[in-house]
C-alpha positions in Angstrom: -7.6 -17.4 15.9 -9.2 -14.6 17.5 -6.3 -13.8 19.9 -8.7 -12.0 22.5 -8.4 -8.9 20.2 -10.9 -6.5 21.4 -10.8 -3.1 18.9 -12.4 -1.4 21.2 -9.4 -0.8 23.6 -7.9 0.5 20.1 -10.3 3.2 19.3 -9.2 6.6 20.1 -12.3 8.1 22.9 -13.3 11.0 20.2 -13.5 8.9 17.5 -15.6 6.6 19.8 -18.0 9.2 20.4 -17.9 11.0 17.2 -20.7 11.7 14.9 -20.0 11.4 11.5 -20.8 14.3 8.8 -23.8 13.2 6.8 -23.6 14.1 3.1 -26.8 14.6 1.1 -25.0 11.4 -0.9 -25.2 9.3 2.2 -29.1 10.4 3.1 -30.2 9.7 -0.2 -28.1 6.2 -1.8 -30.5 5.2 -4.3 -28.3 6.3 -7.5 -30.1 4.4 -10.0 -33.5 6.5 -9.8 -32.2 8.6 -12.9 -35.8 9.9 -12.8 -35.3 11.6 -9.6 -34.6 15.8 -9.5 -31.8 16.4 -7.1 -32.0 19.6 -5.3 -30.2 18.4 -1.9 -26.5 19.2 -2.5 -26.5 23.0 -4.0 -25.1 21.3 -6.7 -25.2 22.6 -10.6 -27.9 21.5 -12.2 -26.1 21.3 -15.5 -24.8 18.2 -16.3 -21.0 17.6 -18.3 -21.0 14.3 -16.2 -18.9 15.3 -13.2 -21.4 18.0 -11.8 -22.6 15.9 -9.5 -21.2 14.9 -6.1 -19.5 11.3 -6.3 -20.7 8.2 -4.8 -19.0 8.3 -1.0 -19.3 5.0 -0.7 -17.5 4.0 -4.1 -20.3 1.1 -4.7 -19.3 0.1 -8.4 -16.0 0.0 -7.2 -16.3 -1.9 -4.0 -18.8 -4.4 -5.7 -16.3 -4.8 -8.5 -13.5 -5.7 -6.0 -15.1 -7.7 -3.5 -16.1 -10.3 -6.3 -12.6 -10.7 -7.8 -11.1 -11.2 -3.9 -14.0 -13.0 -2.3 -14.8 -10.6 0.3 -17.4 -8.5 1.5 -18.1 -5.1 0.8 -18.5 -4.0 3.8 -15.0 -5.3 4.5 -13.6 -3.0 2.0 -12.6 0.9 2.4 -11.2 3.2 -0.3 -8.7 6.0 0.0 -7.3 8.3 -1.9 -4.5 6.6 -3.0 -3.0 3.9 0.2 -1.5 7.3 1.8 -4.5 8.2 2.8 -5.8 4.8 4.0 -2.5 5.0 6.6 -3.2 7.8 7.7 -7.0 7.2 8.4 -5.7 4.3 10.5 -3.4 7.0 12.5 -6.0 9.4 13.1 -8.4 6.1 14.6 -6.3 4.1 16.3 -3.6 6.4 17.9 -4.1 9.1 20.7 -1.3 11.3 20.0 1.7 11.9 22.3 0.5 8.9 23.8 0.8 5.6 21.7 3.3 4.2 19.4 3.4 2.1 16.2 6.2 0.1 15.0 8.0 -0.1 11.3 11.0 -2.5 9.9 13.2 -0.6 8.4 14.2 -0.8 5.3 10.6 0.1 4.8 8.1 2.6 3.0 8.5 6.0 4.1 5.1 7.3 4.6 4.7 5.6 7.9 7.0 7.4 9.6 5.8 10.4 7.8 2.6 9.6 9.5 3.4 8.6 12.4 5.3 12.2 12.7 2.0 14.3 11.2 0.1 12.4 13.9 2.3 13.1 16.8 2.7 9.1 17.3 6.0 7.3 18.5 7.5 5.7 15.6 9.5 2.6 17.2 11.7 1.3 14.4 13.0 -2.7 14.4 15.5 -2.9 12.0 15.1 -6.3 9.7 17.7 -8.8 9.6 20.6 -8.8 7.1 18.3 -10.5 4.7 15.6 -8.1 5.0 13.2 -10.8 7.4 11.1 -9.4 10.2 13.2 -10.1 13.8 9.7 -11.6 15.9 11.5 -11.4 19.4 12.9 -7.7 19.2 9.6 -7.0 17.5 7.6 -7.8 20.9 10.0 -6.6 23.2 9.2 -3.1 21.7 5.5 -3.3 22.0 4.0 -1.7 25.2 0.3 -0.7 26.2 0.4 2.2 23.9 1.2 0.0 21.1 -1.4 0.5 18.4 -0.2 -0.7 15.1 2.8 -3.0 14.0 3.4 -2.3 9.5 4.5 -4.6 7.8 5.4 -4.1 3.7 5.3 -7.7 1.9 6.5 -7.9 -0.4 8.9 -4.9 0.8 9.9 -1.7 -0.5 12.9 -1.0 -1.2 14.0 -4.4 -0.7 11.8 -6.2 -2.9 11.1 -9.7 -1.1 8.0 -11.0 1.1 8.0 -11.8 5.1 7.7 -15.4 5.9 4.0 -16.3 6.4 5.4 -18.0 9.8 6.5 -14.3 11.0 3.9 -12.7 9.8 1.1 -15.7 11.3 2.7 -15.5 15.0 2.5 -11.4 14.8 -1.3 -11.7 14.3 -1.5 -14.4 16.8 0.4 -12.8 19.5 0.0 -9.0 19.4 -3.2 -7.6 20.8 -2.8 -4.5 18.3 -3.8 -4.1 14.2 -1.0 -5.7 12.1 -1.0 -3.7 8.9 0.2 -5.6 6.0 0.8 -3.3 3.1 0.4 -5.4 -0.3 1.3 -2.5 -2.8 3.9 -5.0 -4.8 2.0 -8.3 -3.7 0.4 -9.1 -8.0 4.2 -9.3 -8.7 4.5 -12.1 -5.8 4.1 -16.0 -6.2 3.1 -15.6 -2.9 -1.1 -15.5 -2.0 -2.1 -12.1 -0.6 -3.0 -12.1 3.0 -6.8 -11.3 2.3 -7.2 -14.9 2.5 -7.3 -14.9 6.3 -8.8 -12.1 6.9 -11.8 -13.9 8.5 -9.4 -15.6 10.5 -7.8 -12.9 12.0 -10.1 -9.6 13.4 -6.7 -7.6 14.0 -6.0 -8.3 10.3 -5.4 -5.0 8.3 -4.3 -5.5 4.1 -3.8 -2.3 2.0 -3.1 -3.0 -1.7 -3.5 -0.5 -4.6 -4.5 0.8 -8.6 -1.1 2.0 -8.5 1.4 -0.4 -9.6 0.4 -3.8 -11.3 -3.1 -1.9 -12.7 -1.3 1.1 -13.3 -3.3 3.9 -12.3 -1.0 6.1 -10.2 -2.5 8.8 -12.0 -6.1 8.4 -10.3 -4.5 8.2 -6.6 -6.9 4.9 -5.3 -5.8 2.9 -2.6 -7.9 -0.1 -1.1 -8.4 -1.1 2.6 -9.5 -4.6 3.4 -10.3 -5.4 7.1 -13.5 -6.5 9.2 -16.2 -4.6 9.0 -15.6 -3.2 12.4 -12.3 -1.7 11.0 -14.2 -0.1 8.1 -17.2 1.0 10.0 -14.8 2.9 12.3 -12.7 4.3 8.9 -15.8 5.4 6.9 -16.9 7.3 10.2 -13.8 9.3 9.8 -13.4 9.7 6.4 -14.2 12.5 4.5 -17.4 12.1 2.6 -16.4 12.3 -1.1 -12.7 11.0 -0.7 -12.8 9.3 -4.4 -13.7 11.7 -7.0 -16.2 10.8 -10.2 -13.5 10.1 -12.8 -11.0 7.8 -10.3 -14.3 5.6 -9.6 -15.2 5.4 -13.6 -11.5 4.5 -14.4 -11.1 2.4 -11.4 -14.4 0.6 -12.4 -13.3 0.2 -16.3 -9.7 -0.9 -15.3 -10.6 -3.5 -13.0 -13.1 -5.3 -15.5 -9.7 -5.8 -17.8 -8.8 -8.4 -16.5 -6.9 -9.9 -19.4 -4.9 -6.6 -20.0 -3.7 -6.6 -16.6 -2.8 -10.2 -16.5 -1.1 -9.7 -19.6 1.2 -6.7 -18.3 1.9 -8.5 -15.0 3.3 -11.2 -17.2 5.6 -8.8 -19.3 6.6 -7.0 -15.9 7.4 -10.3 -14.4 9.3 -11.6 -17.7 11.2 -8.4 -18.3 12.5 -8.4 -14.2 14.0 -11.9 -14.6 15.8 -10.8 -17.6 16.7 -7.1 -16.1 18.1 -9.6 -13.0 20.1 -11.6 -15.9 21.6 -9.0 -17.1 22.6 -7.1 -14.1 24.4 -10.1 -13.0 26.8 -9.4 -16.0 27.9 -5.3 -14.9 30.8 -5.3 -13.2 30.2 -2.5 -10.4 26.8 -4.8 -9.1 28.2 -6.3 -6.3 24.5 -8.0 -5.4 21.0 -8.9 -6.8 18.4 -8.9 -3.7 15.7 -11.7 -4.6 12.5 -9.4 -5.5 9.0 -10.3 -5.8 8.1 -6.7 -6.9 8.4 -4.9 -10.2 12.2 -3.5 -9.2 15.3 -4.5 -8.4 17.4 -3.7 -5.3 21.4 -4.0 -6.4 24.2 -3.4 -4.3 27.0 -1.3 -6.2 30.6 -0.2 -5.7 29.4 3.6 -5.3 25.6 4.5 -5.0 25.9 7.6 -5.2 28.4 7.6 -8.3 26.7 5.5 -10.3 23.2 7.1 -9.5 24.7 10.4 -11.2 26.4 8.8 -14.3 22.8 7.1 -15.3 21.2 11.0 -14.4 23.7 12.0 -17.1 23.1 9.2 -19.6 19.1 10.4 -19.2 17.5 7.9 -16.9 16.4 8.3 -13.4 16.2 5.7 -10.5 16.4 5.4 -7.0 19.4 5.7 -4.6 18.7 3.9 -1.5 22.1 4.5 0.3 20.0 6.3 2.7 18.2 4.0 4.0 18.8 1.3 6.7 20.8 -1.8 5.6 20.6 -0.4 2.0 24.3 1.4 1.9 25.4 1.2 -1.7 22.3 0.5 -2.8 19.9 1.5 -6.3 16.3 0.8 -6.7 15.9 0.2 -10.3 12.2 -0.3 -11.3 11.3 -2.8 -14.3 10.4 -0.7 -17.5 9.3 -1.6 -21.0 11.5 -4.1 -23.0 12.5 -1.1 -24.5 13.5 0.8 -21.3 15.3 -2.0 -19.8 17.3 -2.4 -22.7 19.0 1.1 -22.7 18.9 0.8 -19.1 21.6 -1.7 -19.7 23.2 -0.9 -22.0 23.8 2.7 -20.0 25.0 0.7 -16.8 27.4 -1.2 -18.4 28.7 1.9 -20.5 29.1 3.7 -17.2 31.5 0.5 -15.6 33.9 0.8 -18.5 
């Protein structure tokens, strides 16, 4: 359902008219001629295996990806880690003190980080009382200079997914991007989004190395959109965004397969059983339904109860802060081994 979507109307005027910086990586993409003599990037010639400028266009990696989600490469852009992805989208998409995106609080912070850095309205529509998007006030805050609707699913810090109903009538109905972030969505029974991406040109998915492949440490986030999305993103990007060493790993990571599976299994085991458990500590006043790898609990004191498992040694997350979330902790799934004093430390600190 195309939805008359037109990205054109999106796309800022400079970045319209912008030429892109042309690395001596992009003029020259033939990086299997290992006979070649590379003179073209004031490089050093001495090779230790990172001396050489990185592939901008991540190809092992994109190749690698597009055949395990059935998509093209060119429908595929790579940040450094999803923070950077956003913010790509910002600087594309949003003229500042002009237009306006809009966020569902409880939600992930960075957006309105961004939308701040970028001089862009954030207009926030608070999710109902059990965390679902609310479609009417949604649209009555869109205007003219609304750019970009976000939506996290499965959620942080609330753990569950949107309905695909909410979610299907957003991409058919606003004329802007939809950004679906998909950090948590291996942890889901639910099927990720790039499924429809044909179907829907206004269709933006952002997942991550971060959490189920657990590479945090390498900082690689993953667009997938049309290939009128990316084409406007890589203009913008800088050129060598992913370093040597996060593509290798990325590369080498992704291929296990059976390691990864295995781990999203033991994440997924362990949460049911973290979920079991918490339902037996007196202070835990509710279990959110998750599809992530933590835990949203609502407690008799967030704040107390944060401090007491600082002092016992472990560290998670107050949400108290946050909209909806009063009383709340954000307790992410560990080892077997982890969850197990984890337990055994909240239900020290209720007696």
């Amino acid at each position: 359902m195309e939805n008359n979507f037109d990205i054109n109307i999106l796309i800022r005027e400079n970045v319209k008219n912008m030429k892109p910086y042309s690395s001596a990586r992009d003029e020259f993409e033939d990086f299997d001629t290992a006979e070649m003599i590379f003179l073209d990037a004031n490089e050093n010639p001495f090779e230790n295996g990172v001396n050489r400028y990185p592939d901008p266009q991540q190809a092992n990696v994109k190749e690698v990806l597009a055949k395990q989600k059935v998509v093209k490469s060119n429908q595929i852009l790579l940040g450094n880690g999803s923070d950077e992805v956003l913010d790509l989208l910002f600087r594309a998409f949003c003229e500042p003190k002009i237009d306006n995106i809009i966020t569902l609080p409880p939600t992930y912070g960075m957006y309105g980080v961004l939308a701040n850095l970028n001089a862009v309205e954030n207009r926030e529509v608070l999710l109902t009382e059990d965390f679902q998007p609310e479609i009417e006030k949604i649209m009555e805050a869109v205007d003219a200079n609304t750019k970009m609707i976000f939506l996290c699913s499965p959620n942080n810090p609330t753990g569950n997914s949107f309905s695909d109903e909410s979610v299907a009538y957003l991409l058919q109905n606003f004329k802007g991007l939809v950004v679906i972030d998909e950090a948590y969505i291996d942890f889901s029974k639910k099927d990720s989004w790039i499924n429809e991406l044909d179907e829907y040109p206004n269709l933006i998915i952002t997942q991550t190395l971060s959490k189920a492949y657990g590479l945090a440490g390498i900082r690689l986030g993953i667009c997938y959109a049309s290939s009128a999305v990316t084409t406007i993103l890589n203009r913008i990007k800088p050129p060598y965004n992913v370093n040597e060493l996060s593509q290798n790993r990325a590369v080498e990571r992704l291929e296990d397969q059976q390691v990864i599976s295995a781990e999203i299994e033991s994440i997924i085991a362990q949460r049911e059983l973290l979920i079991e458990a918490l339902s037996e500590v007196s202070y835990v006043e509710k279990i959110y339904p998750t599809e992530a790898n933590f835990v949203l609990v609502k407690v008799d004191d967030a704040n107390k109860r944060y401090a007491e498992l600082i002092a016992k040694g472990i560290v998670i997350r107050n949400r108290t802060t946050q909209a909806l979330c009063e009383n709340t902790l954000r307790l992410t799934v560990g080892t077997e081994e982890e969850n197990k004093k984890l337990i055994v430390a909240l239900k020290a600190i209720g007696t």
